[in-house]
C-alpha positions in Angstrom: 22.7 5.2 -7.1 21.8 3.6 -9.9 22.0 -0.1 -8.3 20.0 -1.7 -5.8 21.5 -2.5 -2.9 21.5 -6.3 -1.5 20.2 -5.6 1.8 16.7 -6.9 1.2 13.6 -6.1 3.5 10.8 -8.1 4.8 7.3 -7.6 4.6 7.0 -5.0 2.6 3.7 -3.6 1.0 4.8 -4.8 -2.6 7.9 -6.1 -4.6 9.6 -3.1 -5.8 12.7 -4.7 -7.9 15.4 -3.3 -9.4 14.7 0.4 -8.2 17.2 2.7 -6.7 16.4 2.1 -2.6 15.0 -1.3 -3.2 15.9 -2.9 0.2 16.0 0.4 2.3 14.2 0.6 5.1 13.0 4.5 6.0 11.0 5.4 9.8 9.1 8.1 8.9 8.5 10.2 11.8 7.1 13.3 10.0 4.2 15.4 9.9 2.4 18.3 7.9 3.7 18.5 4.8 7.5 19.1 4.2 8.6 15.5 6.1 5.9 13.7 4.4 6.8 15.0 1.1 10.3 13.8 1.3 9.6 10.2 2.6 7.1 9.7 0.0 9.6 10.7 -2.5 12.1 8.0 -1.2 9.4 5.5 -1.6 9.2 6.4 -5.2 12.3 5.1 -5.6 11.7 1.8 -3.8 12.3 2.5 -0.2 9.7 0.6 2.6 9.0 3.5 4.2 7.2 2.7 7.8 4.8 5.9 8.7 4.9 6.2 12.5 2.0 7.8 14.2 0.1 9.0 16.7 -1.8 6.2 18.4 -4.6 8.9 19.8 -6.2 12.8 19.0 -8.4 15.2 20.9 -11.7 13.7 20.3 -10.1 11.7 17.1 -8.6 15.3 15.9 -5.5 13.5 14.4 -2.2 15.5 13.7 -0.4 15.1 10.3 -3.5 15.5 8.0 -5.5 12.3 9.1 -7.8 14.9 10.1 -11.8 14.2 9.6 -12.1 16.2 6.1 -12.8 13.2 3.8 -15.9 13.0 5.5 -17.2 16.0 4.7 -15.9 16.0 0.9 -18.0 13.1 -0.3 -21.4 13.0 1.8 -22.2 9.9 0.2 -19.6 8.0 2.4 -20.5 7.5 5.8 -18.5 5.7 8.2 -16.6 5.7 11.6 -13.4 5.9 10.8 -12.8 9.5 9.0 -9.3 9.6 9.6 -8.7 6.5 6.9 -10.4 9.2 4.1 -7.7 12.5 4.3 -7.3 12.9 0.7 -4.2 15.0 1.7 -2.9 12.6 4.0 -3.7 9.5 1.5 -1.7 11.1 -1.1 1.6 12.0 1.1 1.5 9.2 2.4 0.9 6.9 -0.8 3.3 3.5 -1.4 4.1 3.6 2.7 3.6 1.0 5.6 1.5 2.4 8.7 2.1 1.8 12.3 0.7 4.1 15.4 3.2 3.9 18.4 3.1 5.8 21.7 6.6 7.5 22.0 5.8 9.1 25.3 6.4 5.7 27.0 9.2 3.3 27.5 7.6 0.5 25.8 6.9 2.5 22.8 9.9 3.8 22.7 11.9 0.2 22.9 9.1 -0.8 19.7 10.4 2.2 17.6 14.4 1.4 18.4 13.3 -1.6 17.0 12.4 -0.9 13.9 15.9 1.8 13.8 17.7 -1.6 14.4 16.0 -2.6 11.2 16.4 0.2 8.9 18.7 2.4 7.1 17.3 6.0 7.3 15.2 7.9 10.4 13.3 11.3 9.3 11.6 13.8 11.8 10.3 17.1 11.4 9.7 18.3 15.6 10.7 21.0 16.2 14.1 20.9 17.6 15.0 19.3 21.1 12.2 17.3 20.9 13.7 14.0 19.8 16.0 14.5 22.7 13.3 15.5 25.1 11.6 12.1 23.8 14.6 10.2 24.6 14.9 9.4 21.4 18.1 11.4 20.0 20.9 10.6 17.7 22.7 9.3 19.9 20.3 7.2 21.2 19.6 5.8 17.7 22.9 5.2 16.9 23.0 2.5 19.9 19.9 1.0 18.5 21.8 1.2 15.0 25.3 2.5 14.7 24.5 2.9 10.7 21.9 4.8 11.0 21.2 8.2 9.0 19.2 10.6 10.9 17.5 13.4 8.7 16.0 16.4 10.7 13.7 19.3 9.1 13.4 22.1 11.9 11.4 25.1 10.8 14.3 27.8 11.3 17.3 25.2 11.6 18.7 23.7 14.7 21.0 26.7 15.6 20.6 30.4 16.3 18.0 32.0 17.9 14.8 31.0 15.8 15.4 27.3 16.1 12.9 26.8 18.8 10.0 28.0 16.9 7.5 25.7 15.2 7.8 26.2 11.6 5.4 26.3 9.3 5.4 27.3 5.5 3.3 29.8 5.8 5.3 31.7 8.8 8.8 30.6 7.0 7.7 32.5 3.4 7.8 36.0 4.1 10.8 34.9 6.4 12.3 34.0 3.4 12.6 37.5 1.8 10.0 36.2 -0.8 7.4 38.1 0.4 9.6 41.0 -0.4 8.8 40.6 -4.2 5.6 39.3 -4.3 2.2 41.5 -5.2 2.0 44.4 -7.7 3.7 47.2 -7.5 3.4 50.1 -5.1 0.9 47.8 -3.4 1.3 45.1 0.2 3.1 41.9 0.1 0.8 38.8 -1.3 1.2 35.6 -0.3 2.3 33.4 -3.6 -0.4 30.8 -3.5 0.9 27.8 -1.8 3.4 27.6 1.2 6.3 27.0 -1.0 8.8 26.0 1.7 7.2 22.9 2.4 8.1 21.0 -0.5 11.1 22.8 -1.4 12.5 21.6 1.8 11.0 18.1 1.1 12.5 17.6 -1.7 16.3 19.3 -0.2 16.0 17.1 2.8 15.2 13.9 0.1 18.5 14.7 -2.1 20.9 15.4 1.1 19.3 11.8 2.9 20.1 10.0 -0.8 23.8 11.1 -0.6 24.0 10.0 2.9 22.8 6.7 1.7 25.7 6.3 -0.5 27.8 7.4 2.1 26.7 5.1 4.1 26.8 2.0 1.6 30.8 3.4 1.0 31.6 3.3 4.7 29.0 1.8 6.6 28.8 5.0 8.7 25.6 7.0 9.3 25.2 10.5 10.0 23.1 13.1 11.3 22.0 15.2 8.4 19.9 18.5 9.0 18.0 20.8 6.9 15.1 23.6 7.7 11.9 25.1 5.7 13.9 28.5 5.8 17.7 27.3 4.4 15.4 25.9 1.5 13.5 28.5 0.4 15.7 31.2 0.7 18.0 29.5 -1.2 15.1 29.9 -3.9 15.4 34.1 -3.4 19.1 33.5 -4.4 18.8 35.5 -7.3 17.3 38.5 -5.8 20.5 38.3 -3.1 22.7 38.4 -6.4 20.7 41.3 -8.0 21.1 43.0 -4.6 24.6 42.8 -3.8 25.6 43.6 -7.7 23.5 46.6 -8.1 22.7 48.0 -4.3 18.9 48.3 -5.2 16.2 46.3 -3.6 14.0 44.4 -5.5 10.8 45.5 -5.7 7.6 44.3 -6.4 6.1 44.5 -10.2 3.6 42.0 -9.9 3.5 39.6 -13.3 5.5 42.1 -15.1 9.2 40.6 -16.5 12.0 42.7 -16.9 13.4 40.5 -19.6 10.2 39.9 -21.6 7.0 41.8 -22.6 4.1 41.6 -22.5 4.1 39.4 -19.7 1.1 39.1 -18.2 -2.3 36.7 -17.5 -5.3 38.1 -19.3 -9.4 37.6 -18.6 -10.8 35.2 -20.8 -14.8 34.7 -21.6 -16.4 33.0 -18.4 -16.1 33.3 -15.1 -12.5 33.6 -13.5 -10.5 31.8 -16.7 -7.5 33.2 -17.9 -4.6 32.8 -20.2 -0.7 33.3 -19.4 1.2 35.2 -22.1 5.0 35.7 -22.0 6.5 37.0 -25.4 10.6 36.7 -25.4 11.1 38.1 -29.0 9.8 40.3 -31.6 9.1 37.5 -33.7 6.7 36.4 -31.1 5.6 40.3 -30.4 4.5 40.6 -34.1 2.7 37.5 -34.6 0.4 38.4 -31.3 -0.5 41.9 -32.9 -1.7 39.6 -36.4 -3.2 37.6 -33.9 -5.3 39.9 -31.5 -5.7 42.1 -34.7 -3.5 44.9 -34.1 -1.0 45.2 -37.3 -0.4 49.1 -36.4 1.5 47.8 -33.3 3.7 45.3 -35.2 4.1 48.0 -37.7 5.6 50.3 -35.3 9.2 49.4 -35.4 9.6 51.6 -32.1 7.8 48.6 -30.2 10.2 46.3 -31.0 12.4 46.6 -28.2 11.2 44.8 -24.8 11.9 48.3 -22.9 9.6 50.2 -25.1 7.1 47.6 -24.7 7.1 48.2 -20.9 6.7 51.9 -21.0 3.5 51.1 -23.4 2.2 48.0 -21.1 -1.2 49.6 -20.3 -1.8 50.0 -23.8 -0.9 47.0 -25.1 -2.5 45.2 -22.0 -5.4 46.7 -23.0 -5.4 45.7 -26.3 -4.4 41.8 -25.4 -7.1 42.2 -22.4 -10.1 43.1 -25.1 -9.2 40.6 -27.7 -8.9 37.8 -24.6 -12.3 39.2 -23.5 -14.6 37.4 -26.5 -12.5 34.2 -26.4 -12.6 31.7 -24.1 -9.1 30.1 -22.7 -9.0 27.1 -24.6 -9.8 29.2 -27.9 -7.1 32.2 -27.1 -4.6 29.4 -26.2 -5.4 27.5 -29.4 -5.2 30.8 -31.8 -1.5 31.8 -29.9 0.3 28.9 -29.9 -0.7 28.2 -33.5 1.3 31.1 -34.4 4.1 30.5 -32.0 2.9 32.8 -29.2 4.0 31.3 -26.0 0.8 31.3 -23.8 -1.1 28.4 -21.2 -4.8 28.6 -20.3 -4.7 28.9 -16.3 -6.0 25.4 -15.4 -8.1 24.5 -12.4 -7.9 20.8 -10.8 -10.8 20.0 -13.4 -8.7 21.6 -16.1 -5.7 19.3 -14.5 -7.6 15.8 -14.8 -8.3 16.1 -18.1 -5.3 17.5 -19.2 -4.0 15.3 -22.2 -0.3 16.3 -21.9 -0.5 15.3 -18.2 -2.6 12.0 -19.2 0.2 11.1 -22.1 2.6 11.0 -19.1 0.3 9.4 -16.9 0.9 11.9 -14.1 -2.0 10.7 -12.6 -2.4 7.7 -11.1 -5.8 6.1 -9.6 -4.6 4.0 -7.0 -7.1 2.6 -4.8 -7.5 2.4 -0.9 -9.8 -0.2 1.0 -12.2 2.9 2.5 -11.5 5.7 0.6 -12.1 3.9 -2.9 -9.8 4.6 -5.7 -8.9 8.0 -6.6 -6.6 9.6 -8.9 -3.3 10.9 -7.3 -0.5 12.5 -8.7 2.0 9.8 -9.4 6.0 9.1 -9.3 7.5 12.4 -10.3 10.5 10.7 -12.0 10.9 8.3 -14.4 13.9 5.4 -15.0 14.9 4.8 -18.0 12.3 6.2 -19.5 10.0 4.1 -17.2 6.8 4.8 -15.2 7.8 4.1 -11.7 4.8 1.8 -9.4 2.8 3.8 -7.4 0.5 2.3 -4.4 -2.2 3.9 -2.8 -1.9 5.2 1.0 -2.0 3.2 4.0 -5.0 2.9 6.7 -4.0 3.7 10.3 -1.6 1.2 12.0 -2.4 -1.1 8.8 0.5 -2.5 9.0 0.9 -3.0 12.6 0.8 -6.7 12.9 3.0 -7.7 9.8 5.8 -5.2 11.5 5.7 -6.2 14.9 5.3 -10.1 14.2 7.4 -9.9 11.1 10.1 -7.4 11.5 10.7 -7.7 15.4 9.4 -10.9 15.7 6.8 -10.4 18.7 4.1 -13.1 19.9 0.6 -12.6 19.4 0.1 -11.8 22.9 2.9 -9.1 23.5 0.9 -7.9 19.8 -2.7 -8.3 21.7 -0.9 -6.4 25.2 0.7 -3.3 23.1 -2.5 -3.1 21.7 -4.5 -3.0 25.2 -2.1 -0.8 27.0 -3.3 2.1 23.6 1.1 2.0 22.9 0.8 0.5 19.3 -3.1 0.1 19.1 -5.1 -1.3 15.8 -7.3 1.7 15.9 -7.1 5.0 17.1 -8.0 5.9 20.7 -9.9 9.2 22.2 -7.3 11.0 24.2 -9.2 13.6 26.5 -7.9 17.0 25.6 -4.6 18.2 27.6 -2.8 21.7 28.0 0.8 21.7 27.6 3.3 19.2 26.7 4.1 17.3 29.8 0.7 14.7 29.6 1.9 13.4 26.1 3.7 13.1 23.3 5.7 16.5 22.7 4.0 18.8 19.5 6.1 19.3 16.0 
């Protein structure tokens, strides 16, 4: 997919030439974190993406991250419109179009199809049956587009007996057998610090909709391609199946500790929670951290040399690395290891991130700007072509792009524009819904 198609599309936020999906047109119908992910990985690449959202919340309370936190995380910003200032949502969403459409009516229903009828790729994240329930289905896209590809990220999948439940990372990760394995021994299961099925399924549900797309450009067929939070990650905890079936034990939990490689560990630095990451794979390495921390009677005993004796010792030797860490701070213990070919990494916090220089020599971080939210650094592209930094744009305002896609792409009149905006079906601004129980009043919940 090295070659841009020649399908080209109109309107669009910026010329992106001569990148992969250059010309593809993506309705992004997701939410959270997972759908977003994926979308805004295909716009890396050059596809128009066209974020389709709610037109109303509870009170403003918006779904899909536009909540009202930007607010609150810079008091020095005060203005009406707190959904235009979600860091989270800003960066998910970054280098896509924005429109707000009502999908519980007919007309915004026939504006959607519209844009189908205009692109090459749909992706939704409800939970299953709701696309259907919405009159919206495959089918029902395929007779607004018969090309279209259709890529669907249930929770649980769209079979068996968990596929009606709303999935979220954090329920789908201990579903996943991970929790099985993570936390120190003899101790509970811990969570492992970030809901890990979310962009694991992002990015599976990103590579499966790419080879529909050249399936599609081969045959001019489209298909309906389905993935789930839980498929994703457990295909992560492949391994541990392996281990399991080969040996007929059950992995346990050992907390940092490696069976292949010791010590293996993070150890308290000088300051307040800082820490450095040490993983020795040799006893090359093993020797040169006892010169190091100042221990030469452990490199001299030639009984330490193998990485099982090492682990039957680990409390010593902890103890030892965990004093000399002590008096240093992260940067310096980091410094001192590495210089004699210790592997080890300073645990970094987001400070520790921004001015990180191996991350600012690949210009991971972007600062792309937003008309409200002011410019900000993001985390850029995560590929490069050719050994070139892909364009990155910052995220869109809500329904920013309304009126370019509706007088643009499907060619409406101001007034029909004006009328769709009245009737609250593809408004300009949000609109307060009063709060409702259950699913029949509105829009049907992810």
């Amino acid at each position: 997919m090295t070659q841009a198609t020649t399908i080209r599309r109109t309107g669009s936020v910026a010329a992106r030439e001569e990148l992969p999906l250059d010309g593809v047109r993506v309705v992004d119908l997701t939410r959270a974190w997972a759908g977003p992910s994926c979308t805004a990985f295909l716009a890396e690449l050059g596809a128009d993406v066209i974020k389709v959202e709610e037109p109303a919340g509870e009170g403003l309370r918006m779904g899909g991250f536009r909540e009202v936190e930007g607010a609150a995380s810079d008091p020095s910003i005060v203005t009406d419109r707190p959904y235009n200032l979600s860091s989270i949502f800003n960066h998910l969403n970054r280098g896509k179009r924005a429109i707000a459409i009502d999908l519980s009516v007919p007309r915004g229903r026939e504006v959607l199809l519209g844009l189908v009828a205009q692109s090459q790729i749909v992706v939704e994240n409800y939970r299953p049956g709701v696309m259907e329930a919405l009159g919206l289905g495959f089918e029902t896209l395929r007779e607004a587009n018969p090309a279209i590809i259709l890529g669907s990220n249930g929770g649980y999948g769209h079979s068996g007996p968990y596929s009606g439940y709303r999935g979220y990372g954090v329920a789908v990760e201990p579903m996943s057998g991970l929790f099985s394995v993570t936390g120190y021994e003899g101790s509970h299961p811990q969570r492992s610090g970030v809901d890990h099925p979310d962009p694991q399924a992002g990015l599976s549900m990103a590579s499966g909709l790419l080879v529909a797309l050249y399936r599609q450009r081969r045959t001019g067929n489209g298909q309906h391609m389905k993935t789930s939070l839980l498929r994703a990650m457990a295909a992560c905890f492949t391994p541990r199946v392996i281990e399991y079936r080969a040996t007929g034990e059950v992995p346990t939990r050992h907390g940092n500790d490696s069976e292949a490689y010791s010590p293996h560990d993070v150890y308290r630095c000088a300051g307040e929670d800082e820490w450095i990451a040490i993983a020795v794979t040799n006893v090359e390495q093993w020797r040169a951290l006892c010169d190091v921390i100042g221990r030469p009677e452990m490199a001299a005993n030639t009984a330490l040399d193998g990485v099982d004796a090492r682990r039957d010792r680990r409390e010593q030797i902890d103890a030892a690395i965990g004093e000399w860490a002590a008096a240093r701070t992260k940067a310096e213990a980091e410094a001192e290891l590495q210089r004699r070919g210790v592997p080890a990494a300073a645990a970094q916090s987001v400070s520790d991130l921004l001015a990180d220089d191996q991350l600012a020599s690949r210009r991971f971080f972007r600062e792309l700007p937003h008309a409200e939210a002011g410019t900000k650094p993001y985390a850029g592209p995560r590929l490069k072509l050719d050994g070139q930094d892909l364009p990155a744009a910052g995220g869109p305002m809500f329904a920013e792009h309304r009126v370019a896609l509706l007088r643009d792409l499907l060619g409406m009149s101001q007034p029909e524009i004006e009328s769709l905006d009245a009737e609250h079906i593809v408004p300009a601004e949000p609109w307060r819904r009063p709060a409702r129980s259950g699913e029949q009043q509105g829009r049907p919940t992810p």
